[in-house]
mmCIF file as gemmi writes it, N, C-alpha and C atoms, coordinates in Angstrom:
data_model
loop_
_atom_site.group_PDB
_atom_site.id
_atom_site.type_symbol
_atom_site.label_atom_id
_atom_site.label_alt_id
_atom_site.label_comp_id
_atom_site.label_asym_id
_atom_site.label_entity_id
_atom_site.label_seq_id
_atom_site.pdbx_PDB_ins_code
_atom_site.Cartn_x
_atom_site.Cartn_y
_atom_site.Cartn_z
_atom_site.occupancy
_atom_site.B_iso_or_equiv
_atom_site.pdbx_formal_charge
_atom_site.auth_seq_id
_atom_site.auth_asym_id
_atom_site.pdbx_PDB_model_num
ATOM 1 N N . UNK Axp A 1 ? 109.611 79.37 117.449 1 0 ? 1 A 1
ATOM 2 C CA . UNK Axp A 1 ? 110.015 80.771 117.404 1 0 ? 1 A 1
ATOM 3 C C . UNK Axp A 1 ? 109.348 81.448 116.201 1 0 ? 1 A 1
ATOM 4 N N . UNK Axp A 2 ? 108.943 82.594 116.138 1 0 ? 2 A 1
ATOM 5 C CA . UNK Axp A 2 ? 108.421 83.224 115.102 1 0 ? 2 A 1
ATOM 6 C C . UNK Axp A 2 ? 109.552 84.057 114.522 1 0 ? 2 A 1
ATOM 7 N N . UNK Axp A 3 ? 109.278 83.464 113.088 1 0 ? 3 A 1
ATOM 8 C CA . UNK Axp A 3 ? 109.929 84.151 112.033 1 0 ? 3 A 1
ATOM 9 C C . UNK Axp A 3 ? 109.763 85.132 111.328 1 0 ? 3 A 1
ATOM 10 N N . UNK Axp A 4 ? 108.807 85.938 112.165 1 0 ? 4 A 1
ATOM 11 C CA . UNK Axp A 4 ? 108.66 87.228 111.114 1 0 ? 4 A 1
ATOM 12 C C . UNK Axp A 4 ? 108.986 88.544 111.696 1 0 ? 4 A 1
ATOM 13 N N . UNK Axp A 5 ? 109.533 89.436 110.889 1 0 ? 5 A 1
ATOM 14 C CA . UNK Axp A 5 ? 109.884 90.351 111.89 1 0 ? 5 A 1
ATOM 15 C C . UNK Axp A 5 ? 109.62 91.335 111.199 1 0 ? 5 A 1
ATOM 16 N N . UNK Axp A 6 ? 109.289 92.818 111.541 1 0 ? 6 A 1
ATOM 17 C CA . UNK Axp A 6 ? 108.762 94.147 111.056 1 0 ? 6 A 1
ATOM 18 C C . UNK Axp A 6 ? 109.587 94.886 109.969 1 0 ? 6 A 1
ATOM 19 N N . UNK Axp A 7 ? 109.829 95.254 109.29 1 0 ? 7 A 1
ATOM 20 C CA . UNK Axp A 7 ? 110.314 96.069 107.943 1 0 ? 7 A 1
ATOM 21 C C . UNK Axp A 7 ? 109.578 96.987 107.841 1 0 ? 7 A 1
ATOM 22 N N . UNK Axp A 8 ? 110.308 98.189 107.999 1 0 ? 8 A 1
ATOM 23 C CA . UNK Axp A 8 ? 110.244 99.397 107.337 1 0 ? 8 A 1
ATOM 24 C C . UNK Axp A 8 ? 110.936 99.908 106.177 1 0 ? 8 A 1
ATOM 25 N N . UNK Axp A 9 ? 110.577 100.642 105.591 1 0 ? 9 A 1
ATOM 26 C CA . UNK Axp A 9 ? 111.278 101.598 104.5 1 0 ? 9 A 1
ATOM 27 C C . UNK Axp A 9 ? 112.136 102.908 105.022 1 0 ? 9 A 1
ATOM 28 N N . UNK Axp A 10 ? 113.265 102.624 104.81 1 0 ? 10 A 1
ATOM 29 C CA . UNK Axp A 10 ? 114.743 103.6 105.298 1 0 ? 10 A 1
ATOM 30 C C . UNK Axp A 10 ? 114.877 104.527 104.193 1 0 ? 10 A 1
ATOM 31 N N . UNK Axp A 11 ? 114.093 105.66 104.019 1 0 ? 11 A 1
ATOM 32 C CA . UNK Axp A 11 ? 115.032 106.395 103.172 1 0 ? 11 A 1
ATOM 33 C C . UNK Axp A 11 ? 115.934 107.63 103.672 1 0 ? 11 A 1
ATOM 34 N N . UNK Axp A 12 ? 116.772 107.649 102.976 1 0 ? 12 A 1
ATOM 35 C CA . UNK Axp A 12 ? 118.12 108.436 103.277 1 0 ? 12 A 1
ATOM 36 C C . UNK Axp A 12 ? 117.762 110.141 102.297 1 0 ? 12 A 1
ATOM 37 N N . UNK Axp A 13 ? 118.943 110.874 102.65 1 0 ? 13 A 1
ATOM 38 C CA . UNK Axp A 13 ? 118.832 111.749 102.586 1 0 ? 13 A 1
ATOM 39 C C . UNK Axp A 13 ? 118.722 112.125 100.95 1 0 ? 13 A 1
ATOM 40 N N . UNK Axp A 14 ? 119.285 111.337 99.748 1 0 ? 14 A 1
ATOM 41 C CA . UNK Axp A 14 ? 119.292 111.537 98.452 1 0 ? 14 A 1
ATOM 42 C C . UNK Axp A 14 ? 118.219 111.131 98.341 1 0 ? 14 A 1
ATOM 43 N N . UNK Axp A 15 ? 116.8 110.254 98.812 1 0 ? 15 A 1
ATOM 44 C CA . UNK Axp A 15 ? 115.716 109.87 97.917 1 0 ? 15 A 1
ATOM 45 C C . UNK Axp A 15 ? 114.538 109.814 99.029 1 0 ? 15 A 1
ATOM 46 N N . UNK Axp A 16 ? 114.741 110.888 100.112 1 0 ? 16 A 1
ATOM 47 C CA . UNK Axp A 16 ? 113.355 111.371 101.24 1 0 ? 16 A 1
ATOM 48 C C . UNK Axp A 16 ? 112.259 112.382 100.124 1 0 ? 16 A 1
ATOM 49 N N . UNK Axp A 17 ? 113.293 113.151 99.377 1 0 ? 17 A 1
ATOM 50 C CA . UNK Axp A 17 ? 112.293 114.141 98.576 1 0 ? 17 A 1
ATOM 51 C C . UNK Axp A 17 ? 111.141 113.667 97.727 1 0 ? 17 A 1
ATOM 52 N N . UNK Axp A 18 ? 111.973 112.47 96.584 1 0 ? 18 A 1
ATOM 53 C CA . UNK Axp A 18 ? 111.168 111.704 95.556 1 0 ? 18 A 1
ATOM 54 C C . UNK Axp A 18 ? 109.993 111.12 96.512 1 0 ? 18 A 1
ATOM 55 N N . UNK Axp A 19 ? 110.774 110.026 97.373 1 0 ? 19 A 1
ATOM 56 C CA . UNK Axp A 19 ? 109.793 109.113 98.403 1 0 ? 19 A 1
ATOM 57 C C . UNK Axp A 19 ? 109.004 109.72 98.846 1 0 ? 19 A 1
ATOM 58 N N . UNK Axp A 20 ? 108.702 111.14 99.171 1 0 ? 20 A 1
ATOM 59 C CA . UNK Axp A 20 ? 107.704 112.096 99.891 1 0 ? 20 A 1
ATOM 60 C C . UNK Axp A 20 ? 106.772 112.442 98.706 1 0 ? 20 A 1
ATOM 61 N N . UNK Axp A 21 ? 107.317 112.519 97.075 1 0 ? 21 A 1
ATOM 62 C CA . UNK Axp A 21 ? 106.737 113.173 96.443 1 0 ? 21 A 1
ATOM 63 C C . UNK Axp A 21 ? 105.865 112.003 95.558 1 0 ? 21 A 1
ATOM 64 N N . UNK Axp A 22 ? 106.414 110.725 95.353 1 0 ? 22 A 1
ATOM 65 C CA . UNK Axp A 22 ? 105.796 109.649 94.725 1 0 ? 22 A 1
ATOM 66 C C . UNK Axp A 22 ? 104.612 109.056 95.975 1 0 ? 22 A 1
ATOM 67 N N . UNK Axp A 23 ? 104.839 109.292 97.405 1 0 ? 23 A 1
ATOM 68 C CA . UNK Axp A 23 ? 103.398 109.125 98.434 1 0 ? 23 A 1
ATOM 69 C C . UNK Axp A 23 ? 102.862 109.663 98.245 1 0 ? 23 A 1
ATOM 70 N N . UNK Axp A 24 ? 102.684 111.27 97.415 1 0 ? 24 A 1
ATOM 71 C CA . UNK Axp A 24 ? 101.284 112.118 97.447 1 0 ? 24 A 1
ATOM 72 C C . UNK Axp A 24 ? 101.656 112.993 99.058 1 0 ? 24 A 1
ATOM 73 N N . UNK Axp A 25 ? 102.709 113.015 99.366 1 0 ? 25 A 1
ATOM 74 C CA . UNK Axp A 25 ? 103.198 113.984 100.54 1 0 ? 25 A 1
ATOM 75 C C . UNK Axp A 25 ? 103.058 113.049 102.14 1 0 ? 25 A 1
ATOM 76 N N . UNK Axp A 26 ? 103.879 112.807 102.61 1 0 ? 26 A 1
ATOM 77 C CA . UNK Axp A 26 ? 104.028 112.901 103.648 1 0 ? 26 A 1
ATOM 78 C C . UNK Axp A 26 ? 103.711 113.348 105.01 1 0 ? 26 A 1
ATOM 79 N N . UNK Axp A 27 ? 103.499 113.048 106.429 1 0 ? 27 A 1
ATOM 80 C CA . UNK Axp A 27 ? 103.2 113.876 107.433 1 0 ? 27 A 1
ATOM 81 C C . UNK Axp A 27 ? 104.274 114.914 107.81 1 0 ? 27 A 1
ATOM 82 N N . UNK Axp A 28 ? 105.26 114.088 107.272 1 0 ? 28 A 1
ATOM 83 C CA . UNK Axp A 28 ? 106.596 115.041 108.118 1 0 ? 28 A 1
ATOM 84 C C . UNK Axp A 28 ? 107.298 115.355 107.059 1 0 ? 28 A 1
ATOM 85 N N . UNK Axp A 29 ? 108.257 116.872 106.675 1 0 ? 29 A 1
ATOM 86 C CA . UNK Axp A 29 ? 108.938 117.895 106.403 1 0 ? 29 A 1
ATOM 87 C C . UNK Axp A 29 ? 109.946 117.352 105.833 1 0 ? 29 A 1
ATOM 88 N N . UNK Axp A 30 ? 110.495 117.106 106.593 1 0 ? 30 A 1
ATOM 89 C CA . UNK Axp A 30 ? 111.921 116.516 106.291 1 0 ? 30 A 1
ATOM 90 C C . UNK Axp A 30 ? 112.634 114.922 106.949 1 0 ? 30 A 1
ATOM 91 N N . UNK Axp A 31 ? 113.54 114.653 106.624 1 0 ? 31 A 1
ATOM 92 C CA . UNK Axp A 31 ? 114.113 113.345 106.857 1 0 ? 31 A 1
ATOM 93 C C . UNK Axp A 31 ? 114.419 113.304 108.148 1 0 ? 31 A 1
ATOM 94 N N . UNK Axp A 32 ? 114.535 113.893 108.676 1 0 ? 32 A 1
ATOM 95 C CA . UNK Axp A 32 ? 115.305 113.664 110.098 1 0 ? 32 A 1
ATOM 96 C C . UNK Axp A 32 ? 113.461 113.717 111.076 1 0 ? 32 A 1
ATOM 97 N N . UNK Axp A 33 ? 112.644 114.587 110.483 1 0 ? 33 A 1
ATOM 98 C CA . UNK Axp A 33 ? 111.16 114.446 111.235 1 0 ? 33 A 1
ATOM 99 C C . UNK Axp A 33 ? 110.736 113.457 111.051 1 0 ? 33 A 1
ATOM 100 N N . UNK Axp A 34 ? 111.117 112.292 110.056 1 0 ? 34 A 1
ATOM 101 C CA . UNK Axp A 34 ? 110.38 110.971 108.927 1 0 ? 34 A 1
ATOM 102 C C . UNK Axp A 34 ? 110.856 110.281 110.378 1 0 ? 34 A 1
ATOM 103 N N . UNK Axp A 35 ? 112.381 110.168 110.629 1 0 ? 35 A 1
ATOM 104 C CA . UNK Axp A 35 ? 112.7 109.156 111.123 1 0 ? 35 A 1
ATOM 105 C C . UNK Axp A 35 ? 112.21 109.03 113.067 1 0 ? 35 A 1
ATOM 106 N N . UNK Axp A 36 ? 111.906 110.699 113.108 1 0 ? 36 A 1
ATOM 107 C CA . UNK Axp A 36 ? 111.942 110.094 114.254 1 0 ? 36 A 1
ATOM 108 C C . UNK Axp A 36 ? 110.765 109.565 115.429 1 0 ? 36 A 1
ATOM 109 N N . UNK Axp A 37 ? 109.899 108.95 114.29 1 0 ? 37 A 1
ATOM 110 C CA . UNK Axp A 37 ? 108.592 108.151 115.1 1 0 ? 37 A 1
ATOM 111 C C . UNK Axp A 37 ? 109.131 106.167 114.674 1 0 ? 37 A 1
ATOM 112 N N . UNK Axp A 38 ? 110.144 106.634 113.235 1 0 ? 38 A 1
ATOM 113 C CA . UNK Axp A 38 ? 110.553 105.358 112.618 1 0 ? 38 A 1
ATOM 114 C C . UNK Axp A 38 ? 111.661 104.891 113.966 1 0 ? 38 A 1
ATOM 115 N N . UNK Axp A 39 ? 112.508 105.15 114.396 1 0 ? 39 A 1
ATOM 116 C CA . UNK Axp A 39 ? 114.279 105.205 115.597 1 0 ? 39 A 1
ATOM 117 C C . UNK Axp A 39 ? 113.185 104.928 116.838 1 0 ? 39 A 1
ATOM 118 N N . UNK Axp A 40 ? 112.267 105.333 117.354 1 0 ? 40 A 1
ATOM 119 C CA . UNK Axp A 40 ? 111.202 105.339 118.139 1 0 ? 40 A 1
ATOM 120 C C . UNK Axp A 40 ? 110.564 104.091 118.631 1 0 ? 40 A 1
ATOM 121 N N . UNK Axp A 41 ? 109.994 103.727 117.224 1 0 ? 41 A 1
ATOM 122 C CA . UNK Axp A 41 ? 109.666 101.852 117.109 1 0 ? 41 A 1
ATOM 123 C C . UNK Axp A 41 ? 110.686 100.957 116.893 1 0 ? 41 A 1
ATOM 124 N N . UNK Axp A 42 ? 111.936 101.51 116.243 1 0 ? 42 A 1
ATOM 125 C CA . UNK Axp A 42 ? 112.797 100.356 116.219 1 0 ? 42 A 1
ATOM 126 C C . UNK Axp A 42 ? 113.158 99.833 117.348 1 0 ? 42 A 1
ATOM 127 N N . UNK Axp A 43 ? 113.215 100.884 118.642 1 0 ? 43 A 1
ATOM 128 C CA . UNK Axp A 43 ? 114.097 101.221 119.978 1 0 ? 43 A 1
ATOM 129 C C . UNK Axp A 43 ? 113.109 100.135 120.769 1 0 ? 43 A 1
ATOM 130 N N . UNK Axp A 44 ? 111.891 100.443 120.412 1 0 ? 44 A 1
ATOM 131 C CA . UNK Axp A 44 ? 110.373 99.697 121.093 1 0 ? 44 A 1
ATOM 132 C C . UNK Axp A 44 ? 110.829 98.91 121.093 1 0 ? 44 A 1
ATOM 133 N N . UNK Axp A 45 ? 110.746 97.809 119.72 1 0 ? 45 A 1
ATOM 134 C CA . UNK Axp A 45 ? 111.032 96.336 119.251 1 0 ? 45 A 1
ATOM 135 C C . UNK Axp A 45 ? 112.018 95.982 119.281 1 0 ? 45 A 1
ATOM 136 N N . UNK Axp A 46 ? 113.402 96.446 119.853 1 0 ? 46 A 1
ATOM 137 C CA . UNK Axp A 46 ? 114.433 95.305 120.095 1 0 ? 46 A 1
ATOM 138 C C . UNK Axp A 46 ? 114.335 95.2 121.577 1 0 ? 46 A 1
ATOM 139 N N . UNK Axp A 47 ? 114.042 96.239 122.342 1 0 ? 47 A 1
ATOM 140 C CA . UNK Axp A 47 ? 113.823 96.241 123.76 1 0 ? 47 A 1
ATOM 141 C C . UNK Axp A 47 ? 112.879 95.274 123.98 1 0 ? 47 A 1
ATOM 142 N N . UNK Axp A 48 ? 111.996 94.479 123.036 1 0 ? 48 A 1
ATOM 143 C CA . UNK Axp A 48 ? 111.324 93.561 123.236 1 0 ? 48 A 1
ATOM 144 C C . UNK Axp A 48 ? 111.693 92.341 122.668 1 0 ? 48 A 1
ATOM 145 N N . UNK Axp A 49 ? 113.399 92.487 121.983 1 0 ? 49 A 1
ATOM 146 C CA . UNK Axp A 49 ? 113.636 91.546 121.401 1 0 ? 49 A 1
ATOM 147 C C . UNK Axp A 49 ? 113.301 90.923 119.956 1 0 ? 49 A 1
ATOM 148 N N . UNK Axp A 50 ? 112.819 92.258 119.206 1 0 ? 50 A 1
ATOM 149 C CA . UNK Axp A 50 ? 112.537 91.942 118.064 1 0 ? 50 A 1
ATOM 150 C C . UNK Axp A 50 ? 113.088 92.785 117.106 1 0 ? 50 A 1
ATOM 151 N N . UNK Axp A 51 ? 113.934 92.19 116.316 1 0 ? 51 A 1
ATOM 152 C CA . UNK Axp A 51 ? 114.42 92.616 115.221 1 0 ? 51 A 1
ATOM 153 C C . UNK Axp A 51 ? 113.758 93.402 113.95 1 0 ? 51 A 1
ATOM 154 N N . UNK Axp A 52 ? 113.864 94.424 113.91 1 0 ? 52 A 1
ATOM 155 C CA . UNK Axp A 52 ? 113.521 95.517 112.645 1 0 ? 52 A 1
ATOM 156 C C . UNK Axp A 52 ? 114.633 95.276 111.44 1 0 ? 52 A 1
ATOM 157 N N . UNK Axp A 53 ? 114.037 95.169 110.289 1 0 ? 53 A 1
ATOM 158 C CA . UNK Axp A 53 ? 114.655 95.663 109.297 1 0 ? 53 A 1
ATOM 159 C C . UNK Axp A 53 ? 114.401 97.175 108.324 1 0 ? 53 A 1
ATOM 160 N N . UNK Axp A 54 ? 115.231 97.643 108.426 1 0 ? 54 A 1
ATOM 161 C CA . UNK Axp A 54 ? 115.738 98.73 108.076 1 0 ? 54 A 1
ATOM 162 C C . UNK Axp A 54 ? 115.876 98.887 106.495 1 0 ? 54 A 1
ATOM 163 N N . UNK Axp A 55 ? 114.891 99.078 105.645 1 0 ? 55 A 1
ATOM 164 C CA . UNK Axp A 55 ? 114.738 98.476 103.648 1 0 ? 55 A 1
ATOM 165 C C . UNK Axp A 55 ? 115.129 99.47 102.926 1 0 ? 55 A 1
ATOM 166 N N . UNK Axp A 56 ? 116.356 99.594 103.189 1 0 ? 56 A 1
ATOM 167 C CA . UNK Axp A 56 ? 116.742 101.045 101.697 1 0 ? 56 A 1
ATOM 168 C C . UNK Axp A 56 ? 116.203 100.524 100.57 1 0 ? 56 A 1
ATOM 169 N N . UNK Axp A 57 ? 116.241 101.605 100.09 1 0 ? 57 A 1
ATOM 170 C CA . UNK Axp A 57 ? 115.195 101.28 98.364 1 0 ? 57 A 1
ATOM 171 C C . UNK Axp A 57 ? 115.771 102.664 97.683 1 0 ? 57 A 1
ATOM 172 N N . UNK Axp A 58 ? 114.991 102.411 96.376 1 0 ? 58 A 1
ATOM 173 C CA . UNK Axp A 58 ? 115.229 103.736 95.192 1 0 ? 58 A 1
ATOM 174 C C . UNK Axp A 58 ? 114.075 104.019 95.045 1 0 ? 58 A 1
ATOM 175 N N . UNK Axp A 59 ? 113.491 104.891 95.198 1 0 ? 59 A 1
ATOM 176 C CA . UNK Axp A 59 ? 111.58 105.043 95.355 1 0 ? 59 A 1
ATOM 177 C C . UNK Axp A 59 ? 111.017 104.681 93.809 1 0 ? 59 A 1
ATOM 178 N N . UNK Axp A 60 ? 111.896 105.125 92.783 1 0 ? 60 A 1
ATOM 179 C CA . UNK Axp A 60 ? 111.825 104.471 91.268 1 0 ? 60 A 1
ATOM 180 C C . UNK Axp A 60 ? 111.39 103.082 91.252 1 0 ? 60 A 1
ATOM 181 N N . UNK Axp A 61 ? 112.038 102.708 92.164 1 0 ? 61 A 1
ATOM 182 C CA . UNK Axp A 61 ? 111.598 100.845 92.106 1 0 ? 61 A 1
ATOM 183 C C . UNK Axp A 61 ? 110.139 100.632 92.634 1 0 ? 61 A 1
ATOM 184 N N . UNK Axp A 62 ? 110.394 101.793 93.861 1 0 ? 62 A 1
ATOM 185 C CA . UNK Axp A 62 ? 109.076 101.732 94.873 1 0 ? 62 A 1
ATOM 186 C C . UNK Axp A 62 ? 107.356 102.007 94.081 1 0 ? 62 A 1
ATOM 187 N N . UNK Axp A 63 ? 107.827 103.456 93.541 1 0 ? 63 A 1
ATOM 188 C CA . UNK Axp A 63 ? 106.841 103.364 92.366 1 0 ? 63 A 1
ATOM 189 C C . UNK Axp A 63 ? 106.344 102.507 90.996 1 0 ? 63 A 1
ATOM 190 N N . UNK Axp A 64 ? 107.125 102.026 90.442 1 0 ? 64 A 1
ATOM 191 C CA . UNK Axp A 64 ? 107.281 100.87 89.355 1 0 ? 64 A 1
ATOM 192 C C . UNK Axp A 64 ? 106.272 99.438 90.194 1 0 ? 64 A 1
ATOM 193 N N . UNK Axp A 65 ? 106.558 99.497 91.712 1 0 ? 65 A 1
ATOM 194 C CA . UNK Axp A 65 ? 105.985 97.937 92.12 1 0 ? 65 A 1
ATOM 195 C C . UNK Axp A 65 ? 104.608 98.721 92.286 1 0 ? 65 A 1
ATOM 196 N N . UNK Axp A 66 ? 104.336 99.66 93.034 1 0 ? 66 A 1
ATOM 197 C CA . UNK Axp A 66 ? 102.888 100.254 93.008 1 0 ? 66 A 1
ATOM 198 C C . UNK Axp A 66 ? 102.083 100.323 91.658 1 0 ? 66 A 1
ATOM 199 N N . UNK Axp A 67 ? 102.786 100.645 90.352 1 0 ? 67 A 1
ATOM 200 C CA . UNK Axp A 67 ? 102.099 101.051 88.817 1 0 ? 67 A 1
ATOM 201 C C . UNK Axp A 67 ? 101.641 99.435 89.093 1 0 ? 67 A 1
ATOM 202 N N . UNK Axp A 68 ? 102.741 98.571 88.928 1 0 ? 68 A 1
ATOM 203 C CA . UNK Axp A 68 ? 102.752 97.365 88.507 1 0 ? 68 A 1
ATOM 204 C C . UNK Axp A 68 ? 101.14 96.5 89.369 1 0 ? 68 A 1
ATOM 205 N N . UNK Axp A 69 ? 101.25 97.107 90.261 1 0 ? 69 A 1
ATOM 206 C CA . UNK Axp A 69 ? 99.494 96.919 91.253 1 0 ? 69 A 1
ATOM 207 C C . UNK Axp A 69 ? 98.321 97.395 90.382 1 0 ? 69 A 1
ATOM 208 N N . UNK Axp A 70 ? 98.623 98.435 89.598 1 0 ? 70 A 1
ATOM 209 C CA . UNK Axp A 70 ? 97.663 99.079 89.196 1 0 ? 70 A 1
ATOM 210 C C . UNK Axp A 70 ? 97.33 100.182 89.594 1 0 ? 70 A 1
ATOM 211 N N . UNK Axp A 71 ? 98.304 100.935 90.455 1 0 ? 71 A 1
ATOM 212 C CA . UNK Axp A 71 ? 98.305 101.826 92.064 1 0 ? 71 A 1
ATOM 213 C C . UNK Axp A 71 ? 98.763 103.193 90.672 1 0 ? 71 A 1
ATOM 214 N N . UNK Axp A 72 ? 98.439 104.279 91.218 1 0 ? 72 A 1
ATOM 215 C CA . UNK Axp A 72 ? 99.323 105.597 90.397 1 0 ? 72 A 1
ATOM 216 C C . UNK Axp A 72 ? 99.857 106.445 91.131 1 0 ? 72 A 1
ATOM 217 N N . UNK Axp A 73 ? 99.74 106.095 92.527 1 0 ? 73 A 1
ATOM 218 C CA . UNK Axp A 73 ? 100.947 106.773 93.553 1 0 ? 73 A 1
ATOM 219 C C . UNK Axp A 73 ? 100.751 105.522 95.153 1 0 ? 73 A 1
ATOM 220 N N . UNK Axp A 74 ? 101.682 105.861 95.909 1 0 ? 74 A 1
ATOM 221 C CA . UNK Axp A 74 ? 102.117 105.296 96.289 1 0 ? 74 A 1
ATOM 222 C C . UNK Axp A 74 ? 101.277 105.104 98.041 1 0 ? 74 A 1
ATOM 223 N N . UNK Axp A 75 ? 100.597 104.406 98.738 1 0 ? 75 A 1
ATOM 224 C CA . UNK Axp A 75 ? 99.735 104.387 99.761 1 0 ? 75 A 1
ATOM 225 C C . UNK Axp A 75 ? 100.77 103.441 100.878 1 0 ? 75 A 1
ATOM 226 N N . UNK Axp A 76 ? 100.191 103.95 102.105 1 0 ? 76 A 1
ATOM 227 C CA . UNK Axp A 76 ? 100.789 102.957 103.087 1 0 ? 76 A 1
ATOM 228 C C . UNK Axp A 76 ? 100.611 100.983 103.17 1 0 ? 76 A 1
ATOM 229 N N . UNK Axp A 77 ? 99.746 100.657 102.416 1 0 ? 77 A 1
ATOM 230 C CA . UNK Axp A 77 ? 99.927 99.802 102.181 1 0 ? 77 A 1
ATOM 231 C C . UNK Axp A 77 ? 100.779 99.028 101.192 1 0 ? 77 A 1
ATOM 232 N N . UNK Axp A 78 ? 100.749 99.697 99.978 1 0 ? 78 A 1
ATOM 233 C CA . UNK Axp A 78 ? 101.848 99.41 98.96 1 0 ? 78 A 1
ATOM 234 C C . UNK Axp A 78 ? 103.071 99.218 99.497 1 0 ? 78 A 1
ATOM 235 N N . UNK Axp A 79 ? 103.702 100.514 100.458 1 0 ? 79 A 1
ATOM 236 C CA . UNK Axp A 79 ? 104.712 100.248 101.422 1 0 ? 79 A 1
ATOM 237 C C . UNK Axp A 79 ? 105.353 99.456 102.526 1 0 ? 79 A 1
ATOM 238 N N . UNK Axp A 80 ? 104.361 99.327 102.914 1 0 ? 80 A 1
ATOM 239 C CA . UNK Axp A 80 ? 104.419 98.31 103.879 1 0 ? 80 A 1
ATOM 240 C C . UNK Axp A 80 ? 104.394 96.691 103.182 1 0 ? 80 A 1
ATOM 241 N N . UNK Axp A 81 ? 104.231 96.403 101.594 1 0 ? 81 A 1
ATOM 242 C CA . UNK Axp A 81 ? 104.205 95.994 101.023 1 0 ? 81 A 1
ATOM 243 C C . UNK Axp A 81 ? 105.793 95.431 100.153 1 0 ? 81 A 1
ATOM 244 N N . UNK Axp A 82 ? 106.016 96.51 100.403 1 0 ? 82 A 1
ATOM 245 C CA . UNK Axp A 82 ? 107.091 96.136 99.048 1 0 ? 82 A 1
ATOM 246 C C . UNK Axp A 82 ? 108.585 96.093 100.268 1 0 ? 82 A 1
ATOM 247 N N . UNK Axp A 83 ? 108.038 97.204 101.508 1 0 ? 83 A 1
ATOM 248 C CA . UNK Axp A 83 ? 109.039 97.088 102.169 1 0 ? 83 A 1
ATOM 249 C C . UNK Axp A 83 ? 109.378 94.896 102.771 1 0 ? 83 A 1
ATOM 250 N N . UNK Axp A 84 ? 107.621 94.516 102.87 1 0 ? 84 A 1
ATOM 251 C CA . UNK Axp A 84 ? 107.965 93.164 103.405 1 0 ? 84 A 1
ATOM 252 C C . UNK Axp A 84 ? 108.689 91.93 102.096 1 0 ? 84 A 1
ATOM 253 N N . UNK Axp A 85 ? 108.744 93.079 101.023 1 0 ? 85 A 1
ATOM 254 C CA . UNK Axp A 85 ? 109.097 91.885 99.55 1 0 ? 85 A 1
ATOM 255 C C . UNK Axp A 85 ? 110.715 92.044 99.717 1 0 ? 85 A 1
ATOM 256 N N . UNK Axp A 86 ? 111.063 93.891 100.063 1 0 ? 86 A 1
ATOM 257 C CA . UNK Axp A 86 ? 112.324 94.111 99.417 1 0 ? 86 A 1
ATOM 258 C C . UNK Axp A 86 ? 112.959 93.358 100.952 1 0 ? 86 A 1
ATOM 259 N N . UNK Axp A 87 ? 112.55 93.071 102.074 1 0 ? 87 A 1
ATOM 260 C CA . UNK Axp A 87 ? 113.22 92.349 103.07 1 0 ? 87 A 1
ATOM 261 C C . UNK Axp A 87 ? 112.995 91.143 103.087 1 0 ? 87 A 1
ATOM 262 N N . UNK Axp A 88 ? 112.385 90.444 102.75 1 0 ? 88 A 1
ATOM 263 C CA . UNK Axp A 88 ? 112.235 88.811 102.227 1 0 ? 88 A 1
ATOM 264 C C . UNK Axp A 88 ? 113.708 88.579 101.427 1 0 ? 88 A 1
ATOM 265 N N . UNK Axp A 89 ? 113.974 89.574 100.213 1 0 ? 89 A 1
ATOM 266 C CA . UNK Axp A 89 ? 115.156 89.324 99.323 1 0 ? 89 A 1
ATOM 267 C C . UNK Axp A 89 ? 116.19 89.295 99.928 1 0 ? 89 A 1
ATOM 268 N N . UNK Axp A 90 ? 116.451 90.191 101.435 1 0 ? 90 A 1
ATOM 269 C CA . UNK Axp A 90 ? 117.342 90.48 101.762 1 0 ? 90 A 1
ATOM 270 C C . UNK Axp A 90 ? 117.859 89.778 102.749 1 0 ? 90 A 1
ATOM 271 N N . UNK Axp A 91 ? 116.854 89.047 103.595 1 0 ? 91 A 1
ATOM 272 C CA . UNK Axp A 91 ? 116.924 88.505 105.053 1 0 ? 91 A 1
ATOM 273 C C . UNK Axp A 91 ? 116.775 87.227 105.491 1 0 ? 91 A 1
């Protein structure tokens, strides 16, 4: 069985602004536009039987692991990055 499963980054309504503003901006406006290509793929992957994790974070942390790269704002890879560290801790 394969053990790996997809993680995203969940942010909520107190830390969509920072998280939008420490990426260098975002495609989408607001939180509820963020999520809904994110609710989209989750819906994909359990219908296929695969479990999403869902990675609340404090984007403070999020940025701190990017500096700590050497990074000075925050790229989809960093993310996709820290989201697969902060769900390793968790899962």
């Amino acid at each position: 069985m394969n053990n790996i499963r997809p993680c995203l980054l969940w942010p909520d309504e107190q830390n969509f602004a920072r998280f939008s503003e420490i990426c260098g901006g975002l495609k989408y406006e607001t939180l509820e536009a963020y999520l809904v290509p994110l609710n989209r793929y989750v819906a994909e992957q359990e219908r296929l039987g695969i479990p999403v994790a869902k990675v609340t974070f404090d984007p403070e942390e999020l940025l701190a692991f990017a500096k700590a790269r050497g990074l000075d704002r925050v790229d989809s890879e960093t993310r996709v990055t820290f989201a697969a560290t902060k769900a390793d801790d968790r899962y």
